[in-house]
N, C-alpha and C positions, 0 to 999 in steps of 0.2 A: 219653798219646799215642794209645793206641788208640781211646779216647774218642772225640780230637776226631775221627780219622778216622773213627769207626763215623757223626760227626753230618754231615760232609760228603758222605760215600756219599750221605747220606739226602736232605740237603740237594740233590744234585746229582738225585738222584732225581726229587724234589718238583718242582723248579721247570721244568724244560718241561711238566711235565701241565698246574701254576700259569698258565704264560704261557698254555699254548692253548688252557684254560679262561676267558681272561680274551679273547681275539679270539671265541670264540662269540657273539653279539647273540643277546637274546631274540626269539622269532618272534612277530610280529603278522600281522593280517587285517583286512581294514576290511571290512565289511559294507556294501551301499547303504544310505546311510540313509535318515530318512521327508522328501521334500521337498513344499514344499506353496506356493503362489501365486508360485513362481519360475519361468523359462523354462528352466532346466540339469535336464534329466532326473538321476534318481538314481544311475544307471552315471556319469554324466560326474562328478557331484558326487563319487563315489567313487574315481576315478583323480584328483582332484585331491588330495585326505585322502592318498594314495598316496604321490605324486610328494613333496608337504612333508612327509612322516615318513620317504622317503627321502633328501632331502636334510639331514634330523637326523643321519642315521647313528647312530643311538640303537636301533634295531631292525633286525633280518632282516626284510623285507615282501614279503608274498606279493602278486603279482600275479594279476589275476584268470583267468588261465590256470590259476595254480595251484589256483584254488580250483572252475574250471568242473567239471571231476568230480561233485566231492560235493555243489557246490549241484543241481548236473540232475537227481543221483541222491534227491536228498529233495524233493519237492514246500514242504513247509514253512518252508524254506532259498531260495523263489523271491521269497517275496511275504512285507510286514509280519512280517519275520523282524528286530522293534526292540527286545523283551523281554530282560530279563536272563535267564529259561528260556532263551530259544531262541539267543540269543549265545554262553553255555555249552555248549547241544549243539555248536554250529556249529564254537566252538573247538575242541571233544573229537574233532569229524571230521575236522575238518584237522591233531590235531595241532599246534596251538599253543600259546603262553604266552599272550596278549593277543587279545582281537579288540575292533577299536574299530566304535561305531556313533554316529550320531543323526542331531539334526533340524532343518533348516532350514527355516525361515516367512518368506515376506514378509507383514508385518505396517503396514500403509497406509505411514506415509513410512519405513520400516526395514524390518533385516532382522536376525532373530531368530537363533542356532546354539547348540546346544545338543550337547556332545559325552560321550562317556561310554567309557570305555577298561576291560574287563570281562577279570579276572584269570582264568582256566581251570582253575588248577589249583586252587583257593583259593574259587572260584565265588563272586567277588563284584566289586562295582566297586571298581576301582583308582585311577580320578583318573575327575575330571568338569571341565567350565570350560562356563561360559556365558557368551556376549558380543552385544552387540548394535551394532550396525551402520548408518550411513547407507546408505537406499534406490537402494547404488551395484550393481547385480546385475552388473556385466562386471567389477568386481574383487573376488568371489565369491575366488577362489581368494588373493587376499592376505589377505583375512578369516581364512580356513581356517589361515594361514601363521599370523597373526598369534598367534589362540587356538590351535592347536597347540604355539607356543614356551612360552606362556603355560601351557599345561599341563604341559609337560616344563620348565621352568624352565631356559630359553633368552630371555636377556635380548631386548627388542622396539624397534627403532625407533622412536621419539619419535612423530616425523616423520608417520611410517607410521601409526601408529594413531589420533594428531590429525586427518589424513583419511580415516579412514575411519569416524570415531568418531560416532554417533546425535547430533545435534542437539538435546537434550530444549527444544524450544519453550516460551512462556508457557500456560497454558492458556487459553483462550475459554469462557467459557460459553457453555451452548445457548442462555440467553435472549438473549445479542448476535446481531445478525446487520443486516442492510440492512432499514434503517425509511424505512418512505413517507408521510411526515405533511404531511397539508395542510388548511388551515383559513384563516377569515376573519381580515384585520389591516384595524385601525384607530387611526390614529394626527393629531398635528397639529406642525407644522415653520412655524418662523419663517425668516423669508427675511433672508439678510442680503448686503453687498454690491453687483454689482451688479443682483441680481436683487430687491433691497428697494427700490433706483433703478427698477426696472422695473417693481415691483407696487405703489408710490404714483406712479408718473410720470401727468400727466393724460391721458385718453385721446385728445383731439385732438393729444398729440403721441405719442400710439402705445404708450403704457402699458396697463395692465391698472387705475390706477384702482383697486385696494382695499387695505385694512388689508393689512399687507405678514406674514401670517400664514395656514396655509391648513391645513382638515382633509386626510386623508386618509381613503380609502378602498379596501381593496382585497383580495387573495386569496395566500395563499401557495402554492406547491406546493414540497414540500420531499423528498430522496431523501437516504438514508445508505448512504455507498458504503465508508467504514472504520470498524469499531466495534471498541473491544475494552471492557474494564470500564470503562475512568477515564479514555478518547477514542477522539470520533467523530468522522468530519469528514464533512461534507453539501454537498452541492449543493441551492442554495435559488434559486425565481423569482417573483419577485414584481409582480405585475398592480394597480398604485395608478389613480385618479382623484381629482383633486387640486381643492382650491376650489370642491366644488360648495353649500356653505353664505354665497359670496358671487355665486352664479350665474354661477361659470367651472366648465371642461371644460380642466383638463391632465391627459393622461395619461400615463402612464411604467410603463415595466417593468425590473426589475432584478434581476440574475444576479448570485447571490453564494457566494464559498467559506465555506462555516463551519466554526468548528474548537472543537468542545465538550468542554469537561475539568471531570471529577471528577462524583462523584454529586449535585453540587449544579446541575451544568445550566449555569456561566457558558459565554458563549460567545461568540465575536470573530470577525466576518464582515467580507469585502470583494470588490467587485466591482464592475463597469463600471454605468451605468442610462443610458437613453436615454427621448429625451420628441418630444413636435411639440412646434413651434415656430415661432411667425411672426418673421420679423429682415428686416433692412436697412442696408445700411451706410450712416453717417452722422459726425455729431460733437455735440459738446455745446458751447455758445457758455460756456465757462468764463469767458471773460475780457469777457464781454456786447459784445462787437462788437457783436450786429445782433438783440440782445431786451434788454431791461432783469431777464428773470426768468433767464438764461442756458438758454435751451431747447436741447430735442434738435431738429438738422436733421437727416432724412432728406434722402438725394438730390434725392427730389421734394419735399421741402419747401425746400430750398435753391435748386432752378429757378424755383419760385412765387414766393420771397421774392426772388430777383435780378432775376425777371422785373417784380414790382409797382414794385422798387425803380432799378433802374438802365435800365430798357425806352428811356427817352426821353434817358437821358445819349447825347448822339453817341460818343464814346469806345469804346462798346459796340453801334457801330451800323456793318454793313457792309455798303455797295451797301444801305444801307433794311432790312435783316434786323438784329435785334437779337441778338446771339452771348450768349452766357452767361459769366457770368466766373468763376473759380475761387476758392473763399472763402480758398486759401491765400495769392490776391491781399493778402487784406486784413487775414490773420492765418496768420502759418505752419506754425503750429499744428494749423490745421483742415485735414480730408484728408476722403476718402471709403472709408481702407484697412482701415477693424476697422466690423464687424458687432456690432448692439445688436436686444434683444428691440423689436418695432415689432409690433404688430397688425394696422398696414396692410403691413406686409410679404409677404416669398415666405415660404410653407410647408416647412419643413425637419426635417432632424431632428438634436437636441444634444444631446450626450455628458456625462457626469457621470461622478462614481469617489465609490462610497459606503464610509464605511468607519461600524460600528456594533461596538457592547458593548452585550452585557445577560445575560441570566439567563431558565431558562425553570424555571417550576415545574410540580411535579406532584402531579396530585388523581386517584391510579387511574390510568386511561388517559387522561384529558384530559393535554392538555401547552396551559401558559401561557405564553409568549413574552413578553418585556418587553425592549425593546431601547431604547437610546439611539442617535443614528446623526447622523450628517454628510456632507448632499451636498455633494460639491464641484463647482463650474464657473468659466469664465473671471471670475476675480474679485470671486467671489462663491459662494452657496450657499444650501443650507438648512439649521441643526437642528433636529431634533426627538424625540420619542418616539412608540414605536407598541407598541399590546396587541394579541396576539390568541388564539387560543386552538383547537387542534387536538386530534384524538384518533387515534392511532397506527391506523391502516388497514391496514398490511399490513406483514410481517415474511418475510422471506428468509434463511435461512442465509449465509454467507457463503462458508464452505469447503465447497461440495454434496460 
C-alpha cells in the first residue's frame, strides 16, 4: 500500500511539469532569404515564410520585431546572412531552436525555392525541401505554403499543387527555329477538264489552240513559322509562268500552308492560286443546233451568227430594224449565264484551290523539293509535278 501510494505522489508530481512541457513549441526565426529575378523584395518574402509556419502551429515564431535588436546590433546579420556559419550565430543570438533560411530564383518560365531549416543547438541542417514552380510570382506565397507542409509533413492539396506545378515542356533544339528557303521550281501539269476543252479548243473560237499540257516556270519563297524536331509548318508563295514552250504567257501565283513531318521531309501543302485570264460568257452548241462541229458561241459570236443567219427572215424584223433572237428560242438549253476561257474575251482574274504531296530531300544545305500537286477550277484543273531546289538562307530562333 505504501508503495503504490509513494508512486502516485510521484506520479501526480510528474504530470503537470509533463503537460507544460508538452504546450512549450520549439522557437524558430526566419532569416531574409537570397531572392533573385523576382519583384517581392526579401523582407516581404520573409513575412510570408512567417505567416505559413504560423498558421502550422508547429513552432513559437519570432517576428521581426523580435529579432530587429540583434540583427541592427551585427552588421553581418544585415546582408547575405544565407550560410549555415552565420544561421547558427544568428540562432545563438536570438536564442532559438530552428532558424529557417533560403532561396528563391526566377528562373526564365519558373520559379526556383530552395528552403533549409538549420537546428541551433546541434549546428546542423535539420530538414531541407526543394520545389519548383510555374512562373506564377503573385502566388509566391502558396508556393511557400505548399513546400513548407511539404517539409513538416503536413499532408498538401492535390489541387493546389497541380497549379502551381512547373510545366516541364518538350525540348527544342537550338538547330530548329523559323527557316527562310527560297529557290527556283520547275515543273509540267496536264490540263484536264474543262481547261483541256480550252487548251485544244480552236482559236477562232477562243481557245488557246495547243497540246493541252504546259511547262512551268517559276520561283518559290518559302518562310517557317512552327518548327520543332519531327514538324514544321510554312508558309510558301509561289510566282509560276505557265506554257512558255508552246508560245503562251499564263501566269499564276500561289499561297500555300505546308505542314512537314519527320526527318524525312514529306510534306502536304494547300492553298488558294490565282491566274489572268481572258472569259466570256457563252455556250457550246452540244446538241449542233447551229454548227455541225457543236462549237463554242460567245455572245458576239451568237449576234454574228443570228445576224448572217436570220437578218432577212421578217419575224425578226421590226419597223426595218432587225432584233436579235435568243438561242434559248431554238434550244433551251442554251443561255449566256456561265462564263468559259475565250481569248477574245474580258481580262480577269480566276481562282483555283491547290492541294499538293511530295517530299524534299536533303544534300547539306541544298534542300530538293519534289511535289506532286492538283489545281483545281470550275470543272476542271491541272496535274502535275514540279522540282526545285533551294538552300536554307536564313534561320531565326523561335523562342528569342
Amino acid at each position: 500500500m505504501k508503495t503504490i501510494r509513494k508512486i502516485s505522489l510521484i506520479l501526480m508530481a510528474i504530470m503537470p511539469i509533463y503537460f507544460f512541457a508538452q504546450t512549450i513549441k520549439p522557437t524558430i526565426a526566419v532569416a531574409n532569404p537570397n531572392v533573385n529575378n523576382l519583384q517581392n523584395k526579401p523582407t516581404t518574402v520573409a513575412k510570408m515564410m512567417r505567416l505559413e509556419l504560423i498558421k502550422l502551429s508547429q513552432h513559437s515564431v519570432l517576428d521581426e520585431f523580435d529579432m530587429a535588436d540583434v540583427i541592427e546590433g551585427d552588421s553581418n546579420f544585415q546582408s547575405d546572412c544565407y550560410g549555415q556559419s552565420c544561421l547558427i550565430k544568428l540562432g545563438q543570438k536570438l536564442n532559438v531552436d530552428y532558424v529557417m533560411c533560403g532561396s528563391f530564383d526566377g528562373l526564365g518560365n519558373k520559379i526556383a525555392i530552395t528552403l533549409k531549416m538549420i537546428d541551433v543547438k546541434n549546428q546542423q541542417v535539420f530538414k531541407s525541401a526543394v520545389g519548383e514552380y510555374d512562373n506564377q510570382e503573385l502566388e509566391l506565397q502558396r508556393m511557400i505554403e505548399v513546400l513548407i507542409k511539404e517539409m513538416m509533413g503536413v499532408a498538401v492539396e492535390k489541387e493546389l499543387t497541380d497549379k502551381l506545378a512547373f510545366k516541364n515542356e518538350p525540348i527544342t533544339s537550338n538547330n530548329v527555329g523559323r527557316i527562310n528557303n527560297s529557290g527556283p521550281r520547275i515543273g509540267y501539269a496536264y490540263m484536264v477538264g474543262s481547261m483541256n476543252e480550252f487548251a485544244t479548243r480552236s482559236q477562232d473560237q477562243g481557245g488557246l489552240d495547243i497540246f493541252p499540257a504546259v511547262s512551268m516556270i517559276g520561283y518559290q519563297l518559302e518562310a517557317q513559322y512552327v518548327g520543332t524536331e519531327n514538324f514544321s509548318a510554312l508558309v510558301e508563295g509561289i510566282v509560276n509562268v505557265n506554257g512558255l514552250e508552246q508560245g503562251k504567257f499564263i501566269p499564276s501565283i500561289t499561297l500555300l500552308n505546308g505542314l512537314r513531318f519527320g526527318k524525312a521531309g514529306w510534306e502536304f501543302a494547300f492553298g488558294p492560286g490565282f491566274t489572268i485570264k481572258k472569259s466570256s460568257y457563252g455556250f457550246f452548241d452540244e446538241d449542233k443546233t447551229f454548227s455541225a462541229d457543236g462549237r463554242y458561241f460567245s455572245q458576239n459570236d451568237w449576234n454574228n451568227y443570228a445576224y448572217e443567219t436570220y437578218s432577212t427572215d421578217p419575224q425578226y424584223l421590226v419597223n426595218g430594224f432587225f432584233t436579235t433572237p435568243s438561242p434559248d428560242q431554238f434550244n433551251s438549253k442554251y443561255n449566256f449565264d456561265t462564263k468559259y476561257g475565250d481569248t477574245r474575251g474580258d481580262l480577269g482574274i480566276s481562282t483555283m484551290f491547290v492541294v499538293a504531296f511530295g517530299r524534299t530531300f536533303h544534300a547539306g544545305a541544298l534542300n530538293i523539293p519534289v511535289n506532286a500537286f492538283y489545281s483545281s477550277q470550275r470543272k476542271g484543273g491541272m496535274v502535275g509535278l514540279n522540282v526545285g531546289f533551294n538552300v536554307q538562307k536564313s534561320k531565326t530562333p523561335i523562342n528569342k
